[in-house]
KEKE-919764 format. One line per 10 residues: number of its first residue (from 1); for each residue x, y, z of N, C-alpha, C. Coordinates in steps of 0.001 Angstrom, whole numbers. Layout:
KEKE-919764
NUM = X,Y,Z,X,Y,Z,X,Y,Z  ...
END
This chain:
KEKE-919764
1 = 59425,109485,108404,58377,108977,107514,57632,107858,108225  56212,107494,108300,55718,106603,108831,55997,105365,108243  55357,104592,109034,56050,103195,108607,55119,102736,107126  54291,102732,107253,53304,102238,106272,53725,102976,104944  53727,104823,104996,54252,105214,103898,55689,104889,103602  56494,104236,104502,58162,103693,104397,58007,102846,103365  57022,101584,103804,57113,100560,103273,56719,100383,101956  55808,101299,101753,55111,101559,100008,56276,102246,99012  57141,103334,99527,57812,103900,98851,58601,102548,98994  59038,101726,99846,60236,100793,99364,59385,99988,98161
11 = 58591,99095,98574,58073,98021,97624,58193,99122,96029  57631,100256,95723,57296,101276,94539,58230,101324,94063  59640,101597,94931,61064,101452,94413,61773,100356,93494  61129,99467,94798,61752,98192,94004,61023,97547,92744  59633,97910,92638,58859,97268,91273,60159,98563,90092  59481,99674,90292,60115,101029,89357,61765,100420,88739  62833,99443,89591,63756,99374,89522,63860,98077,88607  62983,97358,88984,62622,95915,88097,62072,96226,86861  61100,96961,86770,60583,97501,85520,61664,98277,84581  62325,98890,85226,63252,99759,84367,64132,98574,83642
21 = 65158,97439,84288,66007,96808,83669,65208,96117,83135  64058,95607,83133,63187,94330,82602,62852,95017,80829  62515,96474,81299,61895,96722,80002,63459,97139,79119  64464,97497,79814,65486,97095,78627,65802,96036,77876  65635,94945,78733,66125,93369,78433,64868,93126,76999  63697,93276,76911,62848,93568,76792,62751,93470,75236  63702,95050,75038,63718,95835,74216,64717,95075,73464  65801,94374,74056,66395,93723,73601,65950,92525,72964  65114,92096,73289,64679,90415,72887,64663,89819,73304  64645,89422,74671,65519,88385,75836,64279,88028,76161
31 = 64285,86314,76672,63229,85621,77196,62756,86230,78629  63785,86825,79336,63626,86999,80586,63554,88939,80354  62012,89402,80932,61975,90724,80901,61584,91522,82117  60056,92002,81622,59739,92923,82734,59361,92310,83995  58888,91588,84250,57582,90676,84858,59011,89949,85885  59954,88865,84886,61067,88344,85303,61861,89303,86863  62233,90658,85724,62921,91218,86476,62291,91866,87667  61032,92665,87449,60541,93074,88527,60124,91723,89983  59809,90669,90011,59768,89825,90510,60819,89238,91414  62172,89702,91093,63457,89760,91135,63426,90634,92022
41 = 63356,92335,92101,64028,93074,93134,62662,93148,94035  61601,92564,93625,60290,92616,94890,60760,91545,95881  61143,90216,95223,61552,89323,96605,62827,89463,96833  63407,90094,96375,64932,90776,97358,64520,91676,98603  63645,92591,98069,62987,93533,99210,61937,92880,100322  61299,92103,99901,60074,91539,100619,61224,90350,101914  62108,89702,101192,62719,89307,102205,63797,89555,103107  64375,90710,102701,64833,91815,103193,64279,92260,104234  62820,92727,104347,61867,93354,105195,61531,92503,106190  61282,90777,105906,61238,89774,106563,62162,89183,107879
51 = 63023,89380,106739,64485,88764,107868,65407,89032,106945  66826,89654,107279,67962,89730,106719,68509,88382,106523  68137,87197,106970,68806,85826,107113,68116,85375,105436  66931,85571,105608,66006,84971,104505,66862,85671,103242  67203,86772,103275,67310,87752,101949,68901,87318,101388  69261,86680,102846,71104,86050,101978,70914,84491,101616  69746,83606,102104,68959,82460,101528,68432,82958,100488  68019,83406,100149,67143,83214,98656,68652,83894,97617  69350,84675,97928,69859,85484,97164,70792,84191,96507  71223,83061,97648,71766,81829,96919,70986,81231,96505
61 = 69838,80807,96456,68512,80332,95409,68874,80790,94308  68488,81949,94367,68079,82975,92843,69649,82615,91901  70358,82456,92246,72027,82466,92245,72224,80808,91921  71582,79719,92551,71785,78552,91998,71180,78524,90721  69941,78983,90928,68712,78717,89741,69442,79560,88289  70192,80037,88435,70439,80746,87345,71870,79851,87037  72392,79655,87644,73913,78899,87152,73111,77595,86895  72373,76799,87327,71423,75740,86806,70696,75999,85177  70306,76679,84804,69452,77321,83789,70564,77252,82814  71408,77963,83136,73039,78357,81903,73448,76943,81839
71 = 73457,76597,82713,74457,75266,82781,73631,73923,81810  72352,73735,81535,71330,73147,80990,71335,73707,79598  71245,74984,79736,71569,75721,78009,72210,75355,77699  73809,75555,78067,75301,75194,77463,75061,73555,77402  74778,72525,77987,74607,71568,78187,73969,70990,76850  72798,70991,76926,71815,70831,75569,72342,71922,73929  72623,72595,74167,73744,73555,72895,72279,74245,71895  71164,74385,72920,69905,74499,71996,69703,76043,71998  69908,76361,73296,70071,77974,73147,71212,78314,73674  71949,79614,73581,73511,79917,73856,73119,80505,75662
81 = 73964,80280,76509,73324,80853,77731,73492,82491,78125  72185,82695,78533,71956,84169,79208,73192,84419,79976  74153,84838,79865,75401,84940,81019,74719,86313,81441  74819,87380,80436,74629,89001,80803,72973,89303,81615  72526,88579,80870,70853,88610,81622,70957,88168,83163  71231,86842,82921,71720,86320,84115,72554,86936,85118  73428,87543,85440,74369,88631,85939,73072,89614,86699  72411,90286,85230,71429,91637,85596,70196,90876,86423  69861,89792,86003,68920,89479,87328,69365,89493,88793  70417,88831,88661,71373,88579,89938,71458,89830,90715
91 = 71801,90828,89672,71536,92207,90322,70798,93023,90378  69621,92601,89753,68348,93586,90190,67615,93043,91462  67848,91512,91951,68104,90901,93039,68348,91897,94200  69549,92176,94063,70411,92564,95107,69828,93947,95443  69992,94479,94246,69324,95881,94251,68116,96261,95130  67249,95097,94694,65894,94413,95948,66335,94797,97200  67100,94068,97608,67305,94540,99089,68383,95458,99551  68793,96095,98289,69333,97824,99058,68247,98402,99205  67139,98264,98359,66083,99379,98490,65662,98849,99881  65191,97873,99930,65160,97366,101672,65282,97495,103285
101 = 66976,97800,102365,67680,98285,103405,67194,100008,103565  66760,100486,102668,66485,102037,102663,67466,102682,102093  68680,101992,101241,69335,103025,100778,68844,103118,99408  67802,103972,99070,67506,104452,97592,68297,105163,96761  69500,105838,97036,70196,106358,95859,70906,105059,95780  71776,104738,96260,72436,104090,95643,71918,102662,94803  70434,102285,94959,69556,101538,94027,69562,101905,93070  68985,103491,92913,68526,103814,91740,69843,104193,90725  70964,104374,91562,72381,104904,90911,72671,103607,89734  72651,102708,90897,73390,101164,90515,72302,100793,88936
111 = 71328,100654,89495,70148,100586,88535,70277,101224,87103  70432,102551,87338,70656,103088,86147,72150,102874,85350  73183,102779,86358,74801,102198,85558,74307,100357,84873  73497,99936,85214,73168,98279,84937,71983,98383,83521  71149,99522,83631,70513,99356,82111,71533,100033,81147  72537,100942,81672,72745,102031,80627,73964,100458,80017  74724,100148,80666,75639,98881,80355,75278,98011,79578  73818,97590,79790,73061,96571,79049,72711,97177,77665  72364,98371,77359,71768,98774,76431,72488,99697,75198  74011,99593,75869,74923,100633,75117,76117,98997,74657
121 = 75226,98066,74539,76314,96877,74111,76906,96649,72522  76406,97675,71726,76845,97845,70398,77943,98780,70315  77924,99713,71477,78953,100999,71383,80290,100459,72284  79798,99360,72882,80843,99119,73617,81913,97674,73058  81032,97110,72251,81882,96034,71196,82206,97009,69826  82187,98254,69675,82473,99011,68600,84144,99541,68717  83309,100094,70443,84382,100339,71240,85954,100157,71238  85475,98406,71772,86581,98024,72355,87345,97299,70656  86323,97008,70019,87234,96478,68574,88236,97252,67839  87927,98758,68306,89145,99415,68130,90090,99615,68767
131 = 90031,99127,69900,91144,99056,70965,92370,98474,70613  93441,99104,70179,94777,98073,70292,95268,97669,71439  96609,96383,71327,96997,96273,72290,97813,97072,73180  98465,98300,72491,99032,98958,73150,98086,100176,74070  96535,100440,73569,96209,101016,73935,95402,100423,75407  95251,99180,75478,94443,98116,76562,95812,98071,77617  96853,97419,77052,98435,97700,78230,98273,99303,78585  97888,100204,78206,97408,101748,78575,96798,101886,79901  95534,101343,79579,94625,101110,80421,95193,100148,81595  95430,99309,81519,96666,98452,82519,97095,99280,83086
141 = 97918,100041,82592,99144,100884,83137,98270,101991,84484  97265,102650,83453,96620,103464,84401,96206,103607,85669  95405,101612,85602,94935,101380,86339,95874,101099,87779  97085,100922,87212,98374,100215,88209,98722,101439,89085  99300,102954,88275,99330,103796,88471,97947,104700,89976  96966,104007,89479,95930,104420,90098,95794,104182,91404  95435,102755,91607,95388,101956,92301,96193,101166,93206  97711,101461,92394,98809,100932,93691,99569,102076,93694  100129,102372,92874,101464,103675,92876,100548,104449,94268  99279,104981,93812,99098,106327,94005,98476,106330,95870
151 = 98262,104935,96650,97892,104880,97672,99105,104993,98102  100425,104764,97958,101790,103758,98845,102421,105416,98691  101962,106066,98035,103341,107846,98270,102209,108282,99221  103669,109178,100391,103150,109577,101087,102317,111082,100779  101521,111388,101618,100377,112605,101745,100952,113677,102696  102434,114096,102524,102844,115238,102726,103973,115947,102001  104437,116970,102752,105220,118091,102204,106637,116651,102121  107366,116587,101547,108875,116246,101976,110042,116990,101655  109754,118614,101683,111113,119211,101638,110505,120522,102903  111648,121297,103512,111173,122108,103992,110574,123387,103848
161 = 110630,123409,102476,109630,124890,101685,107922,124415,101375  107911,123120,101738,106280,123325,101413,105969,122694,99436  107072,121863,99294,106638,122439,97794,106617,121068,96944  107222,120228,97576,106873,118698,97080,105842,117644,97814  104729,117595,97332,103678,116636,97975,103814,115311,97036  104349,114493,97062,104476,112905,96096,102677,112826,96067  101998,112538,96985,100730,112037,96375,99977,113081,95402  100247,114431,95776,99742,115520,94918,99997,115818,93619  101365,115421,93592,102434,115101,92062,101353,114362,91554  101653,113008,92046,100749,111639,91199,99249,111718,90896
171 = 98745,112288,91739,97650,112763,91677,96951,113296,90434  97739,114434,90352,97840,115313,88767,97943,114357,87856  99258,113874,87791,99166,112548,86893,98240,111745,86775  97899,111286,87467,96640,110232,87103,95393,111379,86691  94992,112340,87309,93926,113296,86375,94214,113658,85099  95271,114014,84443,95886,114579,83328,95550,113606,82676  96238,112633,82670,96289,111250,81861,95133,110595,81477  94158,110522,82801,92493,110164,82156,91957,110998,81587  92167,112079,81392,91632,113434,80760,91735,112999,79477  93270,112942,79209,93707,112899,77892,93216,111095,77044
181 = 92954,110871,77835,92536,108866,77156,91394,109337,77263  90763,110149,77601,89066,110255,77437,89343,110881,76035  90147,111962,76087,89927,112546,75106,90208,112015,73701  91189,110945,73180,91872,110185,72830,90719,109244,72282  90014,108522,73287,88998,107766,72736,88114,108068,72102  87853,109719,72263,86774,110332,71382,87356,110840,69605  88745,110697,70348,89368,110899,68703,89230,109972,68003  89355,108671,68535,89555,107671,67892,88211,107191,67536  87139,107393,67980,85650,107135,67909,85561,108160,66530  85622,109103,66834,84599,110455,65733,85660,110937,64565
191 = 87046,110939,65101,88156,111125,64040,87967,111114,62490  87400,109783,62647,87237,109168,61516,85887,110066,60550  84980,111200,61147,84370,111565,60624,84719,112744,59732  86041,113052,59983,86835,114087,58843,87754,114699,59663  88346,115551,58884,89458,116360,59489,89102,117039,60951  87664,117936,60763,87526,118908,61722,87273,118048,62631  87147,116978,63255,86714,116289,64413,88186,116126,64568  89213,115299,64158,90277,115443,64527,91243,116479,64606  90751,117422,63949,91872,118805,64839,91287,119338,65935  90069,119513,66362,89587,119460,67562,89352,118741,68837
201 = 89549,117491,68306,90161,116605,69346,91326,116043,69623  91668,116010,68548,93266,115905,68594,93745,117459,69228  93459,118425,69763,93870,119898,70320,93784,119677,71459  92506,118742,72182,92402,118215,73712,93630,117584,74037  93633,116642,73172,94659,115742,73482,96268,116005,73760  96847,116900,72560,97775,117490,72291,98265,118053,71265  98060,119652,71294,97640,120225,70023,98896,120462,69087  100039,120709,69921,101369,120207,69327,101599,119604,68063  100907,118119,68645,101285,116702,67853,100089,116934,67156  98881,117585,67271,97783,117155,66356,98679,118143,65099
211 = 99187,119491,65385,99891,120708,64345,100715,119849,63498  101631,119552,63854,102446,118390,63467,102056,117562,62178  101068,116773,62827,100117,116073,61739,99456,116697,60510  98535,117779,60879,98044,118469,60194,98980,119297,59108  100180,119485,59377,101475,120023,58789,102106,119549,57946  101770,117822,58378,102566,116851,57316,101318,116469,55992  99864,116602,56339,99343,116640,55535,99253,117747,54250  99265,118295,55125,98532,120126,53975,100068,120094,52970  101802,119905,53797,102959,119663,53233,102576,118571,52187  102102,117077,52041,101713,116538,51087,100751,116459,50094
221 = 99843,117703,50360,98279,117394,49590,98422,119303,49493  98223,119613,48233,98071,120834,48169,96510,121620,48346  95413,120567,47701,94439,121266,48898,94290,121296,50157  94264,120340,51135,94644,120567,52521,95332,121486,52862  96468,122072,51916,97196,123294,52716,96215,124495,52798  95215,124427,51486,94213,125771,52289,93424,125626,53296  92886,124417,53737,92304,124299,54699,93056,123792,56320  94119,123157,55855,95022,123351,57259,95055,124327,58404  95254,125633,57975,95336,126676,59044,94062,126893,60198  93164,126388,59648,91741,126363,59929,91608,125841,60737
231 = 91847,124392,60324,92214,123448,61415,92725,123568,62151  94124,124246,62093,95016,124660,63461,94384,124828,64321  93575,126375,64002,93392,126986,64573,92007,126695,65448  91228,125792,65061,90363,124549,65528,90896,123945,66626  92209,123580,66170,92564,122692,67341,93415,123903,68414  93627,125056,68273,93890,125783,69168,92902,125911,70386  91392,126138,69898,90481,126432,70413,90098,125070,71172  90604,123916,71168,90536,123035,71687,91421,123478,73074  92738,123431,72297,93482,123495,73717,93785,124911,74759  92705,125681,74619,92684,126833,75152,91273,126600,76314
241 = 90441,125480,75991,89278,125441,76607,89905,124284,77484  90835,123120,76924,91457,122419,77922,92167,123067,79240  92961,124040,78531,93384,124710,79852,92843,125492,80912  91751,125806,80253,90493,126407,81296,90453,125439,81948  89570,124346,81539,89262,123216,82621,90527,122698,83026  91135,122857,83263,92604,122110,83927,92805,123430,84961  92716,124473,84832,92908,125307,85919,91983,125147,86991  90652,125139,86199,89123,125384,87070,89160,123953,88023  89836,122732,87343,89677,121791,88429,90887,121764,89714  92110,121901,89021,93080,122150,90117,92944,123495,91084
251 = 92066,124003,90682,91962,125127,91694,90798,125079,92712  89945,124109,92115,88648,123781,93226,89129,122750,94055  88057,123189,95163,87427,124149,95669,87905,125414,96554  89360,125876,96424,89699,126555,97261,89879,128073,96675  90163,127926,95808,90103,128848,94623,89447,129027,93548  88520,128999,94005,87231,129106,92169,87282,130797,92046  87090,131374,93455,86821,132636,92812,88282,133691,92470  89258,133237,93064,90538,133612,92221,90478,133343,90607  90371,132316,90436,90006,131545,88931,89479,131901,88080  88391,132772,88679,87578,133753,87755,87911,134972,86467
261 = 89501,134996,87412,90377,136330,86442,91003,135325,85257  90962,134220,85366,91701,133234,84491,90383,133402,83312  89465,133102,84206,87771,132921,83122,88097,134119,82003  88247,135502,82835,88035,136678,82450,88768,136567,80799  89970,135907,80863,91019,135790,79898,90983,134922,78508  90494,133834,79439,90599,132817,78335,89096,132408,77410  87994,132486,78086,86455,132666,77436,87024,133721,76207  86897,134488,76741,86993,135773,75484,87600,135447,74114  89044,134962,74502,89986,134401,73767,89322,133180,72748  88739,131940,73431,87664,131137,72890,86601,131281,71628
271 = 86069,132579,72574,85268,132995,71731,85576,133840,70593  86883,134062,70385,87525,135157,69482,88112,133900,68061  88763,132791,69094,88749,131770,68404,87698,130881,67146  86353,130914,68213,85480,129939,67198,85001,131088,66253  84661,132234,66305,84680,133589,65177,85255,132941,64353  87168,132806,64336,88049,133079,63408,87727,131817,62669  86921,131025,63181,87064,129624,62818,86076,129665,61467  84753,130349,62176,83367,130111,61807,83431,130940,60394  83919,132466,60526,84502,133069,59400,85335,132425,58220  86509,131746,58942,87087,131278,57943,86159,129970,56950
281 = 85914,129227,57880,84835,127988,57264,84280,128408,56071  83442,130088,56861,82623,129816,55571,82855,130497,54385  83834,131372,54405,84500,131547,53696,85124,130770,52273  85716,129579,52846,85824,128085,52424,85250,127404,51407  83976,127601,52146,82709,126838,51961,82176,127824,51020  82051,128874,50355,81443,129832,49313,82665,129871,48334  83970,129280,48431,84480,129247,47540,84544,127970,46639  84187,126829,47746,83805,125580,47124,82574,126052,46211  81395,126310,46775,80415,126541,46153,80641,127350,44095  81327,127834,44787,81836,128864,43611,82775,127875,42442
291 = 83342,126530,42978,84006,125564,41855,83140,124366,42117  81854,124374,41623,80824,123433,42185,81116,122291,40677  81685,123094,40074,81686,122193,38736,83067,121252,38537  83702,121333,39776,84714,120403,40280,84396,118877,40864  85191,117407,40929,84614,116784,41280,85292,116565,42687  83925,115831,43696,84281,115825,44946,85114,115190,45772  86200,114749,46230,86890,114267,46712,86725,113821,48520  87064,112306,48778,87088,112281,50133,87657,113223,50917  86949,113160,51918,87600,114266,52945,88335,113442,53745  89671,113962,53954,90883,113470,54502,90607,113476,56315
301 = 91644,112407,56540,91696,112854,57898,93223,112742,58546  93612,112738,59557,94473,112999,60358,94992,111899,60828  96610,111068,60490,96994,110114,61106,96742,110156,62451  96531,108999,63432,96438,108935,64739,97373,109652,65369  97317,109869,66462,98086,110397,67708,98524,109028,68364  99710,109223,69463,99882,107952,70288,99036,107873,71116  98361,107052,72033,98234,106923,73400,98863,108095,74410  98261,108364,75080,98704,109508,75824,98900,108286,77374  98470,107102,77124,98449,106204,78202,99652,105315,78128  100544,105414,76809,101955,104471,77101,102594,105041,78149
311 = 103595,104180,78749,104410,104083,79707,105289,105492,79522  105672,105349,78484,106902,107019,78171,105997,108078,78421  105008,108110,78157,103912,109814,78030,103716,109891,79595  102862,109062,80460,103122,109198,81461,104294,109147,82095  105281,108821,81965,106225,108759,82988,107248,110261,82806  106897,110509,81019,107217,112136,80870,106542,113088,81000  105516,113203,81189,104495,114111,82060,104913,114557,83532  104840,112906,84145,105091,113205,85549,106604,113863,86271  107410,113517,84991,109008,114208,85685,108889,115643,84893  108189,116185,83726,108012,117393,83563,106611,118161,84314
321 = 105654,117977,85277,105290,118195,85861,106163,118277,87511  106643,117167,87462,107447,117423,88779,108840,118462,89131  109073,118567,87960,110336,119774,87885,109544,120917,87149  108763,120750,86248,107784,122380,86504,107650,123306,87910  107221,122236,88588,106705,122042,90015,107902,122992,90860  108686,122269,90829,110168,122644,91597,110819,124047,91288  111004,124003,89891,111494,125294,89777,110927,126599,89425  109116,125988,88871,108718,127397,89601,108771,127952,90846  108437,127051,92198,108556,127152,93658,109655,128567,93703  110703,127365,93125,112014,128060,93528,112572,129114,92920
331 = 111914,129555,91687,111936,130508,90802,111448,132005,91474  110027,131661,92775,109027,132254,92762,109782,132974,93910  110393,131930,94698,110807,132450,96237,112497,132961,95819  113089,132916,95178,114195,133754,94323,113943,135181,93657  113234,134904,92531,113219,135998,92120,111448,136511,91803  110892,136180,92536,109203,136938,92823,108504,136325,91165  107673,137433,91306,106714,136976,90553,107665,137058,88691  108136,137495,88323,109030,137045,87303,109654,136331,86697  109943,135197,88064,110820,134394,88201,109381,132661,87917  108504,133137,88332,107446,132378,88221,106970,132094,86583
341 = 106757,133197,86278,106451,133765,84988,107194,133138,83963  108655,133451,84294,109625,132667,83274,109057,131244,83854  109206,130403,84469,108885,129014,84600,107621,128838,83678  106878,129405,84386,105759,129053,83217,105609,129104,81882  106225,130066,81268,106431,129864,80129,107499,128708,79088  108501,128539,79829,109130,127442,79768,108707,125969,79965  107514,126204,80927,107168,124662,80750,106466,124383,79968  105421,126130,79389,104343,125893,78610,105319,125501,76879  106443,125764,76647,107027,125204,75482,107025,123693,75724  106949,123302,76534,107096,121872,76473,106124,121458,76674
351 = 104658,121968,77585,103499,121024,77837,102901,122308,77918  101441,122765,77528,100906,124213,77907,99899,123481,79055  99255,122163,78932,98204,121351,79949,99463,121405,81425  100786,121421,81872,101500,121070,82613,101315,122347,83503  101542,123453,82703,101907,124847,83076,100156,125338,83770  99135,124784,83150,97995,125087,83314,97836,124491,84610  97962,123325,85046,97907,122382,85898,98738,123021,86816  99865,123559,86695,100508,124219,87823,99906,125184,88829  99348,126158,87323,98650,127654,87639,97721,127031,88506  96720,126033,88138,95693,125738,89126,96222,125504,90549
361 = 96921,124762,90575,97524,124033,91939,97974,124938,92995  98611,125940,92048,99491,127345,92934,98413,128024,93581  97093,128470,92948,96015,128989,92903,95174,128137,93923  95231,127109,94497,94814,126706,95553,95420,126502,96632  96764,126646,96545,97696,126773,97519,97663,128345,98051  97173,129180,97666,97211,130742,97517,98883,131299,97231  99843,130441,96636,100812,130800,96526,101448,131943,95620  100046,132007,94648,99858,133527,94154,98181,133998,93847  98438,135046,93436,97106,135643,93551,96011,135121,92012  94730,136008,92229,94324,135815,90826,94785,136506,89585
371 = 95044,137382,89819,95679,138230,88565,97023,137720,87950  97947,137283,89300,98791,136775,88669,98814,135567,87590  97707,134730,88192,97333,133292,87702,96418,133708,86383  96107,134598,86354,95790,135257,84397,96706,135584,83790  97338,136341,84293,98647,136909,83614,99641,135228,83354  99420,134397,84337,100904,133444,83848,99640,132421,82725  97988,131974,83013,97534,131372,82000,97802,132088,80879  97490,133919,80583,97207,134013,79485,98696,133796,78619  100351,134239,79181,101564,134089,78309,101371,132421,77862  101131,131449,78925,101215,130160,78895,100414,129932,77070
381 = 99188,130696,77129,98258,130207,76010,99264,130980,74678  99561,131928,75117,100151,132807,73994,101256,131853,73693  101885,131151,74305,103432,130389,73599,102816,129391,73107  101634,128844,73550,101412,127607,72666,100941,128136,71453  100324,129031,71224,99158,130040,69689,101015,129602,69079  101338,130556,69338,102829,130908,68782,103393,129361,68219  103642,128426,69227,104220,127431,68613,104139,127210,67764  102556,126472,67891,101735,126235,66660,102225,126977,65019  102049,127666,65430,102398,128626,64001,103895,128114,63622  105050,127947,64138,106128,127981,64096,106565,126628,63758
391 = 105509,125543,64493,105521,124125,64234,105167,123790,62299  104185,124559,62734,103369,124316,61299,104332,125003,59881  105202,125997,60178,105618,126684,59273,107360,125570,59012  108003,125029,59774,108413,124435,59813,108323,122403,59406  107093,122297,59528,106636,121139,58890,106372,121467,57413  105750,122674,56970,105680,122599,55326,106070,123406,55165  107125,124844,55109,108114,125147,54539,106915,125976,53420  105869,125921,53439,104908,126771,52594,104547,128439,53369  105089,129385,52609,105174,130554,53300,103691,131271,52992  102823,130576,51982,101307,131317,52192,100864,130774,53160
401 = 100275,129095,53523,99489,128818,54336,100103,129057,55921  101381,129573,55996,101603,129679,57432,101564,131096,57536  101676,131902,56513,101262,133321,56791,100261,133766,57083  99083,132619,56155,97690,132707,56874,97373,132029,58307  97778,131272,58436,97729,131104,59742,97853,131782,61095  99021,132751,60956,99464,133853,61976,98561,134706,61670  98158,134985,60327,97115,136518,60601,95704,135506,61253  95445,134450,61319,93716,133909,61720,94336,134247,63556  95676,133881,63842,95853,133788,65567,96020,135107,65693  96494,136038,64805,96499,137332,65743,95213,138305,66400
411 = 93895,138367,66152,92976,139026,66098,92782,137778,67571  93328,136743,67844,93142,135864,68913,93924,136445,70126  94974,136657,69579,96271,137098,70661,95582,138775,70887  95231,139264,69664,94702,140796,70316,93780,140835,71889  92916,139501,71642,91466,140055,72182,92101,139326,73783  93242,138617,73669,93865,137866,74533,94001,139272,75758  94911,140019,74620,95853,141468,75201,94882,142101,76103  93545,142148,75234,92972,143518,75954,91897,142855,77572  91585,141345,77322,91305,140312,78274,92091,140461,79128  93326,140129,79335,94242,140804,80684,94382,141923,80883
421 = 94423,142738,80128,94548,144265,80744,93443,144100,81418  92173,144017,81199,90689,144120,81587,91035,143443,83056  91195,141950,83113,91361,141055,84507,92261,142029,84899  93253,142688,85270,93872,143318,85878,93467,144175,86320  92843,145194,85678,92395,146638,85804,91195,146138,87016  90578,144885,87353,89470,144829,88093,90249,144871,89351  91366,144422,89551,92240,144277,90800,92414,145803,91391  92032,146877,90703,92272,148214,91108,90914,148846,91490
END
């Protein structure tokens, strides 16, 4: 690029980057806006372009003048001080002379993580006010896990079959676990908007414990028991799309197109799912209509779930992932593909996200094929459908709503059946 057009796209950058945070601040109310901020990443850049000496001089200017300013606010008690403004100037500053430097993505990256921060400050004190302490020691934990555990294990095989990697173990762990606190936080965010948000997110999370819940309700509230199964089966469709994505990531990039026979299986299944769902709903919903002369009652929701981030969940994840691990290996190189099969299903009684996470992992190792890795997702999905039912029939001891329940999963488990035959039959 010539120099002249270099230098225009930088200066264009850096106004575009000032303007953007200025007109948030802006929007906000803040004394300091567009004009402020753009002014800000132009003489970061302009002295940048000048001399690199000048651009780490002013950057302590800009940097006194602002701890001067706060310090005079707090001082006088007349206005409360800009800390956050102050900060974002500081860094639309800086930002100035990355663009400078010529690195434009990472300006415009930074840029955009610094308005979206500034401007999402209601969702994030909403946020965090629901945060308990056990769920913040979570986050602790994670971060410990993350950041020290997971550099200090070593990055190889340590047995002679190939089959224990410690950083690969932990690895999983720390993906699983943020998965599930993402998912967790969205329960805890939208939950609250009725049942169906929490059996569907509570199914990401752990559809088990969401059944469970949902079991102890519909068992105490006799309308909920007609609409319970529904829910289940809501939150089935949760954890059937989790296990998709838990395969599709442990298997990239080495295996996406093995993975595909997994697609073949479980989409279908999904989609056989939100049917049974959408049917039943409205179903539901025309019978309400039909007792309209009833009065309306809150719509219930779903006691919380734990943290999927305490110390016990992770630390039982990672030793039932790590002996998943082991004795499928050893299952596989014993007694072949059968021997695999049984593992998987066994772990999927205890975790179906563990068994999924396996399938992926194996599947990038090429330690089995694609067909096989449909055939062990689709039993894996089938023992959890099954649980479910068995969980639920066992929490309320009510032999209609769990009878309905098994007939909404079977037309699921059918379309399951004829989904693997299909992925198979392509192998020929």
């Amino acid at each position: 690029m010539d120099a002249p057009l270099l230098l225009t796209a930088k200066i264009a950058a850096s106004a575009c980057i000032g303007m953007l945070i200025g007109l948030e601040r802006e929007w906000a109310h803040k004394d300091v806006g567009v004009r402020s901020f753009t002014i800000a990443t132009l003489l970061g850049t302009l002295s940048w372009l000048v001399s690199p000496t000048l651009a780490y001089v002013q950057i302590g200017i800009v940097v006194a003048i602002l701890l001067l300013v706060n310090a005079h606010a707090l001082w006088n008690g007349e206005v409360p001080p800009e800390i956050t403004t102050s900060l974002a100037l500081a860094a639309a500053n800086v930002l100035g002379i990355v663009i400078g430097m010529g690195i434009f993505f990472l300006a415009f990256a930074s840029a955009l993580l610094v308005t979206a921060f500034l401007s999402w400050k209601t969702e994030f004190v909403t946020l965090t006010s629901k945060l308990s302490v056990a769920e913040i020691r979570g986050l602790i934990l994670f971060g410990f896990i993350t950041v020290v555990v997971y550099p200090l294990l070593p990055d190889q095989f340590i047995d002679p079959w190939k089959v224990l990697n410690p950083r690969s173990v932990w690895l999983t762990v720390v993906i699983v676990s943020g998965l599930s606190f993402v998912n967790y936080v969205l329960l805890r965010q939208f939950g609250t908007r009725g049942i169906h948000y929490s059996a569907a997110l509570g199914g990401f999370v752990n559809s088990a414990a969401t059944v469970v819940l949902l079991g102890q309700e519909a068992r105490d509230d006799p309308v909920m028991a007609t609409t319970a199964p529904t829910d289940v089966v809501l939150s089935d469709l949760a954890m059937i799309l989790r296990n998709l994505v838990l395969v599709i990531i442990f298997a990239f990039p080495g295996s996406i197109q093995a993975s595909l026979k997994t697609v073949i299986v479980l989409v279908p299944m999904m989609l056989a799912t939100g049917i049974v769902v959408i049917v039943d709903l409205l179903g539901f919903q025309r019978a309400k209509w039909g007792n309209a002369q009833q009065p309306e009652r809150e719509e219930p929701q779903v006691r919380q779930l734990k943290s999927p981030l305490e110390l016990r969940e992770v630390l039982g994840f990672g030793v039932l992932f790590f002996s998943l691990t082991v004795i499928s290996r050893v299952a596989n190189l014993l007694f072949g593909t059968i021997g695999f099969l049984v593992a998987v299903v066994a772990g999927a009684l205890a975790s179906a996200a563990s068994s999924s996470v396996l399938i992926g992992l194996q599947l990038n190792r090429g330690h089995i094929t694609g067909s096989l890795a449909a055939l062990a997702m689709f039993l894996a999905t089938l023992v959890g459908l099954l649980e479910n039912v068995v969980i639920f029939w066992l929490i309320t001891r009510k032999p209609g709503p769990s009878l309905r329940l098994l007939l909404l999963t079977t037309p699921i488990v059918l379309i399951g059946l004829l989904s693997i035959v299909a992925a198979i039959a392509l192998n020929r």
